[in-house]
C-alpha positions as a printed Julia matrix, in Angstrom:
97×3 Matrix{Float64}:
 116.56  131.43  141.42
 114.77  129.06  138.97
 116.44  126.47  136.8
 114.43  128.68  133.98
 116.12  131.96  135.53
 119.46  130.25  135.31
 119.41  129.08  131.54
 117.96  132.42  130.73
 120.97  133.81  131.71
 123.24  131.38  130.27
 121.57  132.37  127.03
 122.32  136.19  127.37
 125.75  135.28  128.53
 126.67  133.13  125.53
 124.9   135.45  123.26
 126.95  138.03  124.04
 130.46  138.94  122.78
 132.68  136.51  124.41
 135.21  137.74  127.31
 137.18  138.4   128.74
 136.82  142.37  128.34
 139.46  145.0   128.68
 139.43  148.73  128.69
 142.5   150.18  126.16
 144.31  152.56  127.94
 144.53  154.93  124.84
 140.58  155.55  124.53
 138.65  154.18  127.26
 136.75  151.96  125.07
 135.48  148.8   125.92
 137.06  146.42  123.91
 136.42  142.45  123.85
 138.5   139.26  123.5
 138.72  139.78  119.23
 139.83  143.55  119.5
 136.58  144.59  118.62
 134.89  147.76  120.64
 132.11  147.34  122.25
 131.01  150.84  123.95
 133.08  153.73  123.08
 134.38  155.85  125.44
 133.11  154.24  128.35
 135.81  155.93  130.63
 137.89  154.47  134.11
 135.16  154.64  136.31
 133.83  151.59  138.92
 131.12  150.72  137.39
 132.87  150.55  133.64
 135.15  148.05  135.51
 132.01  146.3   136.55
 131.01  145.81  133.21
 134.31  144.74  132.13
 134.2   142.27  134.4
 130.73  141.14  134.2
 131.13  138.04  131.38
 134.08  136.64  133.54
 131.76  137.23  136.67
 128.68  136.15  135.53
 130.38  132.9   134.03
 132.05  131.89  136.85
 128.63  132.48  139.65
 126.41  130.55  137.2
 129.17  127.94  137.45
 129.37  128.18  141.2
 125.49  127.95  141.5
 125.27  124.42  139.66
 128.42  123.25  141.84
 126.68  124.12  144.83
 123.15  122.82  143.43
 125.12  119.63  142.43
 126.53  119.4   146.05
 122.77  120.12  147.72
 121.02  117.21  145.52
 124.32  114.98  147.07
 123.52  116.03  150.26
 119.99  115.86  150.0
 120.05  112.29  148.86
 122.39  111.48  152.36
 119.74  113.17  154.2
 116.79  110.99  153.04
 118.83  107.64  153.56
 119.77  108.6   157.3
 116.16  110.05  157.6
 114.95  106.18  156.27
 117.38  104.67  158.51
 116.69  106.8   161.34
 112.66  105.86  160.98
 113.67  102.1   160.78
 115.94  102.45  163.93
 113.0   104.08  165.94
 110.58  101.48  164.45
 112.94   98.47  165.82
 113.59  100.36  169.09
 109.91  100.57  169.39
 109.15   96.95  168.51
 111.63   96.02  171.52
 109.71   97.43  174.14
């Protein structure tokens, strides 16, 4: 995924009406954080509780995908410094002989 795929989604997701969702138990409408409906009738099934779910979900990957993207530019900066070091070792070692 792109960092262009990423805020694109970001946009939708804070474009859309904030969550988290519930389904009321009287109607089966999908209802979001303010009361308001936002799909009547939508009904119990698995993939209504998908969307229900899905601002909550989607929040909480994109959040999980810059953690870990954080963490890999971290690790990636360890891994060119032993990779330098490494290449001066080798160079020294060399230069022994």
């Amino acid at each position: 995924m792109t960092d262009q795929e990423l805020k694109e989604i970001e946009a939708r997701l804070a474009a859309a009406t904030p969550g988290p969702w519930h389904i009321e138990n009287k109607f089966t409408d999908l209802v979001d954080s303010n009361g308001e409906i936002i799909v009547k009738e939508i009904g119990r099934s698995k993939s209504a509780q998908f969307i229900v779910r899905a601002p909550t979900d989607i929040r909480r990957l994109v959040d999980e995908i810059k953690r870990l993207r954080k963490d890999n530019e971290e690790l990636q900066k360890l891994v060119d410094k032993f990779s330098e070091a490494n290449r001066r070792l080798r160079i020294a070692v060399a230069n022994q002989k």
